[in-house]
C-alpha positions as CSV (number, residue, x, y, z in Angstrom):
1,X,0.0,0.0,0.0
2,X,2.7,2.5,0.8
3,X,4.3,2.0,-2.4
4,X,1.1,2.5,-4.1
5,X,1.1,6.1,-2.3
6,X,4.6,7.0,-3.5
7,X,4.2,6.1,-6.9
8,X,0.9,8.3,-7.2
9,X,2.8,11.3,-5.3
10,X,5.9,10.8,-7.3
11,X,3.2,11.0,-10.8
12,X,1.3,13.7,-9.0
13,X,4.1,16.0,-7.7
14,X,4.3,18.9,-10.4
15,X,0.6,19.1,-10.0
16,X,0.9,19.1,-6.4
17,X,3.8,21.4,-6.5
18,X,1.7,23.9,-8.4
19,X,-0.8,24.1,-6.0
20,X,1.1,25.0,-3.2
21,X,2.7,27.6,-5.3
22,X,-0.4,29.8,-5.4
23,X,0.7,31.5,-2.0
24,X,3.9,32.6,-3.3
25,X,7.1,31.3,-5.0
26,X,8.7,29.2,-2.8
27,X,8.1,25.7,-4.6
28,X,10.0,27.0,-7.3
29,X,12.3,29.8,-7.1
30,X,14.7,28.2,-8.8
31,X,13.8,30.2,-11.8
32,X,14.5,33.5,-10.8
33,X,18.5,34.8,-10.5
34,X,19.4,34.3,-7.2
35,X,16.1,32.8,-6.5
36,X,14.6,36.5,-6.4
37,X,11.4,37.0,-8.1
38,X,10.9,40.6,-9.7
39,X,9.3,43.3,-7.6
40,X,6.0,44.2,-8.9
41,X,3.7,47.1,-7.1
42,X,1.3,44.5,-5.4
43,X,-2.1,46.2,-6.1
44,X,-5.6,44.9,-5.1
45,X,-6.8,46.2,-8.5
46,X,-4.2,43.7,-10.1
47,X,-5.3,40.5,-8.4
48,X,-1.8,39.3,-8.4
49,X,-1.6,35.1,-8.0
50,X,1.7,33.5,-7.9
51,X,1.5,30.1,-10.1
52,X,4.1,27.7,-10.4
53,X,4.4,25.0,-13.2
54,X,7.0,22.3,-14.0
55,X,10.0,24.8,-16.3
56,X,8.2,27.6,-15.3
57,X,6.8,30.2,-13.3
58,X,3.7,32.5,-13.6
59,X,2.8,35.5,-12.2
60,X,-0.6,35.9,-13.1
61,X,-3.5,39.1,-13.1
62,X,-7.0,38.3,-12.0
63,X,-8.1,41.8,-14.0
64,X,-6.0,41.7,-16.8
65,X,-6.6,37.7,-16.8
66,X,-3.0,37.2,-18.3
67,X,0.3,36.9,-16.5
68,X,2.1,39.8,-15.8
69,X,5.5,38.0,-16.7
70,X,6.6,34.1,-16.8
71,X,9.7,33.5,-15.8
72,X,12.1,30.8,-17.0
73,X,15.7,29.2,-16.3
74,X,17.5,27.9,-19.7
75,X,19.5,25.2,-19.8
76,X,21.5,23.3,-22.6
77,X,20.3,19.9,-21.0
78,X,16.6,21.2,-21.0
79,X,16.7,22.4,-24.4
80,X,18.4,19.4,-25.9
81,X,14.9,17.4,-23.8
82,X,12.8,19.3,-25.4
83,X,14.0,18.9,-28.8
84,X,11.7,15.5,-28.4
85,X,9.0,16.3,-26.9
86,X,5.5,17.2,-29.0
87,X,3.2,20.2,-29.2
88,X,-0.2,18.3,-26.9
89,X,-2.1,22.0,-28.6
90,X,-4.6,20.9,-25.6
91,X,-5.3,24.5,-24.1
92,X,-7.0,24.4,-20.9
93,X,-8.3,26.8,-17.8
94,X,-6.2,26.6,-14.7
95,X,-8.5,25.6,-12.1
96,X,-5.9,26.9,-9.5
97,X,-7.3,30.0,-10.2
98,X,-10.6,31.6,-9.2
99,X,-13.2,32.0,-12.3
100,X,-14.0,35.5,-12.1
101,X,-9.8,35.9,-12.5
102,X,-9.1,33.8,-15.3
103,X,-9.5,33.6,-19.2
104,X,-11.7,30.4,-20.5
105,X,-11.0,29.1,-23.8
106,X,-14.8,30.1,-25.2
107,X,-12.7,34.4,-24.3
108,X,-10.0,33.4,-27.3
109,X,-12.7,31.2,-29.6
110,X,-13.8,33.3,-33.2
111,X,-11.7,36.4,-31.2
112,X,-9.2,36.3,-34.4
113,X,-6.4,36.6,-31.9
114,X,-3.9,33.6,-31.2
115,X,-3.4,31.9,-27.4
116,X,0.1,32.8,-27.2
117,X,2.3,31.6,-25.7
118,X,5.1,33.3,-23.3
119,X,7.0,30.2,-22.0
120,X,7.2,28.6,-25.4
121,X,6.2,25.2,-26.0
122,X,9.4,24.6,-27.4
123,X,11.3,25.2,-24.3
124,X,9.3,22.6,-22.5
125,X,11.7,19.4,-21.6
126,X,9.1,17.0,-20.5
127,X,5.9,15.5,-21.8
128,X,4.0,17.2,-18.5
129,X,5.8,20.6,-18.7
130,X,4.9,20.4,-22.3
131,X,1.0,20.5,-21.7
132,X,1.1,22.5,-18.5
133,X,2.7,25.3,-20.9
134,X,-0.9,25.2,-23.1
135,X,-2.5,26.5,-19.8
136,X,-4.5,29.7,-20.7
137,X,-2.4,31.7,-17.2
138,X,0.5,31.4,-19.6
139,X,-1.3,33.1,-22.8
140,X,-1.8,36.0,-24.2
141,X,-4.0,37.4,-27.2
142,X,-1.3,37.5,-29.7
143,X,-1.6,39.0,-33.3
144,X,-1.5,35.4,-35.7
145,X,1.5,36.3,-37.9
146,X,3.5,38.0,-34.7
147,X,2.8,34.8,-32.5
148,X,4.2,32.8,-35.2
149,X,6.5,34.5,-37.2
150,X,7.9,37.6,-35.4
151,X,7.8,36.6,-31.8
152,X,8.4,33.1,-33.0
153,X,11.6,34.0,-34.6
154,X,12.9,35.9,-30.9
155,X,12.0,32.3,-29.0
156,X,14.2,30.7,-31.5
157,X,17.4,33.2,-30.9
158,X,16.8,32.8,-27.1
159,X,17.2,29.5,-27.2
160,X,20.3,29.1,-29.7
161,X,21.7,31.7,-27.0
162,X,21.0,29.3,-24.2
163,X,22.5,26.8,-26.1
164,X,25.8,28.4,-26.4
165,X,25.8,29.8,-22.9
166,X,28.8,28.7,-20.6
167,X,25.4,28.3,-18.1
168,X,22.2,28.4,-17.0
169,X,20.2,32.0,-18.6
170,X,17.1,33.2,-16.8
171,X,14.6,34.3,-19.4
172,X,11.4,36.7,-18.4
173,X,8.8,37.6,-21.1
174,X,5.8,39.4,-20.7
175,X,2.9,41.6,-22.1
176,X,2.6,45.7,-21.7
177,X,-1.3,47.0,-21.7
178,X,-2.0,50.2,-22.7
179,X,-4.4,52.7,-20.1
180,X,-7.4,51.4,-22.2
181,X,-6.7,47.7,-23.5
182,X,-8.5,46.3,-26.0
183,X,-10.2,42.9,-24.8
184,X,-12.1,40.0,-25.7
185,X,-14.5,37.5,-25.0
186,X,-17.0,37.4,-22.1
187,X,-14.5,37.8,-19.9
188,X,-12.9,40.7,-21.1
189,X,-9.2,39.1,-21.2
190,X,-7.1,41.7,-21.8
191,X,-4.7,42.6,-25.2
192,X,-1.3,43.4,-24.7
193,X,0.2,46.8,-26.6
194,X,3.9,45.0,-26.7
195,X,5.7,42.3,-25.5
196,X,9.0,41.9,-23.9
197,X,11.4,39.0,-23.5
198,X,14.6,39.5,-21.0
199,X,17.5,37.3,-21.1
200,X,19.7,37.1,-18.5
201,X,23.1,35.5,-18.4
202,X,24.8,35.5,-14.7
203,X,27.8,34.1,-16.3
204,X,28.6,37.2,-18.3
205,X,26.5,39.6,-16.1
206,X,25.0,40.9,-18.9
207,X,21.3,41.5,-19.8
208,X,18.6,42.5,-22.5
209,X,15.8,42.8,-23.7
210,X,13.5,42.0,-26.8
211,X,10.8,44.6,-27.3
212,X,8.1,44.2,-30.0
213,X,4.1,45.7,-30.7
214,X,1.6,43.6,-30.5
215,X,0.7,43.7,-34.3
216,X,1.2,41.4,-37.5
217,X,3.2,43.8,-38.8
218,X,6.3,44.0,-36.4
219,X,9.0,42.7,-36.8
220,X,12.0,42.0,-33.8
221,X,15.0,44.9,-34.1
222,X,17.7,45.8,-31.7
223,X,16.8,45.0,-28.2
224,X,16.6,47.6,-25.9
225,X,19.0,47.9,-22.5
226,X,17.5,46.2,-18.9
227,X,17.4,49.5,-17.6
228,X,15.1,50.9,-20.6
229,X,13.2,47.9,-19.7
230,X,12.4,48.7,-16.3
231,X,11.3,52.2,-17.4
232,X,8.9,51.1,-19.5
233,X,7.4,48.7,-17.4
234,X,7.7,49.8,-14.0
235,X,8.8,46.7,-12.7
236,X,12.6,45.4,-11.2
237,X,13.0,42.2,-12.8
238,X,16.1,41.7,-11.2
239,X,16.5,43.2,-7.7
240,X,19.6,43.1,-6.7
241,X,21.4,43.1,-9.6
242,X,23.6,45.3,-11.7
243,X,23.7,43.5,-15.1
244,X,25.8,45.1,-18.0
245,X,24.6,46.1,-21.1
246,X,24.5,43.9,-24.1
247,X,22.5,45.6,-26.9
248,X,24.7,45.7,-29.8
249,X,24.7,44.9,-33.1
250,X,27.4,42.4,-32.8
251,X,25.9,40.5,-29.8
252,X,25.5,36.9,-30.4
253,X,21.3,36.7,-29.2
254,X,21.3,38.9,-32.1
255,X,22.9,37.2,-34.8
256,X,20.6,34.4,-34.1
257,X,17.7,37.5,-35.0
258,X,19.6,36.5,-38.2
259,X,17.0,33.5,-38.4
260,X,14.0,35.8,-38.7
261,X,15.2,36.9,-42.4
262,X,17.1,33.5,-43.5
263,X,16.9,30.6,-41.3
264,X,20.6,31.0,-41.1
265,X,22.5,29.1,-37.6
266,X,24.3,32.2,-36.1
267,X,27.9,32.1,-35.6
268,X,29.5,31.0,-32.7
269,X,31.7,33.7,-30.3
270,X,35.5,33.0,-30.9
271,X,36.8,31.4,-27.6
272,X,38.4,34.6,-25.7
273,X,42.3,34.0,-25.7
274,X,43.9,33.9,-21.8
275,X,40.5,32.6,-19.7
276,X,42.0,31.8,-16.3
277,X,42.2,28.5,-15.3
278,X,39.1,29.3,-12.1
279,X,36.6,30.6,-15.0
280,X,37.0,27.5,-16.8
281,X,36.8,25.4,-13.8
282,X,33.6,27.1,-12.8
283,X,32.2,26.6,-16.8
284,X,32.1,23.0,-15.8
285,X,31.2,22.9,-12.5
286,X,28.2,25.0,-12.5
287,X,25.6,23.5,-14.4
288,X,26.5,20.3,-12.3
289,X,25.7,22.5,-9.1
290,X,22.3,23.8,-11.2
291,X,21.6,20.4,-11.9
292,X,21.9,19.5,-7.6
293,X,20.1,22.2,-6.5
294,X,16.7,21.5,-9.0
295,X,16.9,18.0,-8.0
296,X,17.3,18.8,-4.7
297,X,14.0,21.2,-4.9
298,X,12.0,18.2,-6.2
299,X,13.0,15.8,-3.5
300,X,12.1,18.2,-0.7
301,X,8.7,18.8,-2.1
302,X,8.1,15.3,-2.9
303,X,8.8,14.5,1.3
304,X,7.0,17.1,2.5
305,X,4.3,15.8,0.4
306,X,4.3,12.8,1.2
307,X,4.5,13.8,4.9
308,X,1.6,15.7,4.8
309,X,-0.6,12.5,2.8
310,X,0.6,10.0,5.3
311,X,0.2,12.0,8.4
């Protein structure tokens, strides 16, 4: 009998994990730098719900119906997973979250406005983490030909960034409403003015930021500093932090913006001549460490699970 329970907890944990995420983020803080979520003026008017989901974590609007910003941690071991994992396309309410706060797939049916995504299905390393990321707390409505070609196209050079990291990258993308948002459905889900995706490399220090309208016609350019970001939105992604400035033309997220106009792989940074025998020690020691600490997470949430169930 009491291996019966573990195996169902062990198959039920992300669920369960999710669930006691709605207080706040402490089942799974791994995703933020220095396991810091951003600050965000906490109004009633927002409804503010923390969510938390297998690669992922949401911070979600009971007004606006959408998240505020999802929040990521990229690794080359999780995007090599998900290269073999398959869209599910089975979009669903969050139940975790009160009706009156959430956006119901009838909201985005005939609206002519895509469920987008903001933590891509294609950075999703496990069957489960794939179809929690079709949950409606992680959508926008998205123009059809940005969702899938523009924005689309910024996922993609994330990603080939990631993969080419010397670690782990936190990535935060979000929408930006105007004073009077458009919205549809019943429910009045909010639509989003722009979009923004920061990327976040502790390695180098270094952050920035994809900004792009809401509109079938935009298309990505230059991405704006972390500091412009924060002015814009009003929100410290990154408390604590300094990060420098990486928003030129040469900067390798960039060349993979290459892809957007030919599909092309971008080039890889030449290997910097005299790195120091500790910076290439720590290179292969951190994602190890990375690696502990997530599993570590999951085995304290699992016992205190299981705890609770058999008490």
């Amino acid at each position: 009998m009491k291996k019966l329970v573990i195996s169902l907890i062990l198959g039920m944990a992300p669920v369960l994990a999710g669930a006691a995420g709605m207080a706040d983020f402490s089942q799974c803080r791994q995703f933020f730098a220095h396991s810091a979520p951003p600050r965000v003026t906490a109004t009633s008017d927002l409804k503010l719900r923390p969510l938390c989901y297998d690669a992922f974590a949401v911070m979600h609007s009971g007004r606006s119906k959408t998240p505020v910003y999802v929040a990521e941690r990229l690794s080359r071991s999780q995007l090599v997973d998900a290269r073999d994992e398959k869209r599910t396309n089975q979009f669903f309410a969050d139940a975790r979250l009160p009706r009156a706060e959430r956006a119901e797939l009838d909201d985005y049916r005939g609206s002519g406005w895509d469920r987008g995504h903001l933590a891509p299905a294609g950075d999703q390393p496990t069957a489960q983490a794939m179809a929690q990321s079709f949950s409606l707390a992680n959508m926008t409505p998205q123009a059809p030909k940005n969702n899938r070609e523009a924005w689309s196209s910024i996922e993609s050079a994330t990603r080939k960034y990631a993969m080419r990291a010397k670690g782990d990258v936190y990535v935060i993308s979000g929408p930006v409403f105007s004073d009077r948002p458009q919205t549809i459905g019943a429910g009045r889900v909010w639509v989003p003015s722009y979009y923004f995706k920061l990327v976040y490399d502790p390695n180098t220090n270094r952050a920035w930021a994809h900004w792009i309208a809401n509109t079938n016609e935009a298309r990505p350019s230059k991405p704006i500093s972390y500091h412009d970001l924060v002015k814009r939105t009003g929100i410290e992604f990154l408390p604590g932090l300094m990060p420098g400035e990486n928003t030129t033309a040469t900067a390798p997220e960039l060349r993979a913006e290459s892809t957007t106009r030919g599909n092309r792989e971008p080039k890889h940074e030449p290997k910097r001549e005299g790195e120091d025998l500790g910076q290439a020690l720590r290179s292969l020691i951190q994602p190890i460490a990375q690696d502990f600490e997530r599993i570590m997470h999951t085995l304290l949430r699992w016992w205190a699970q299981l705890r609770h169930i058999m008490a």
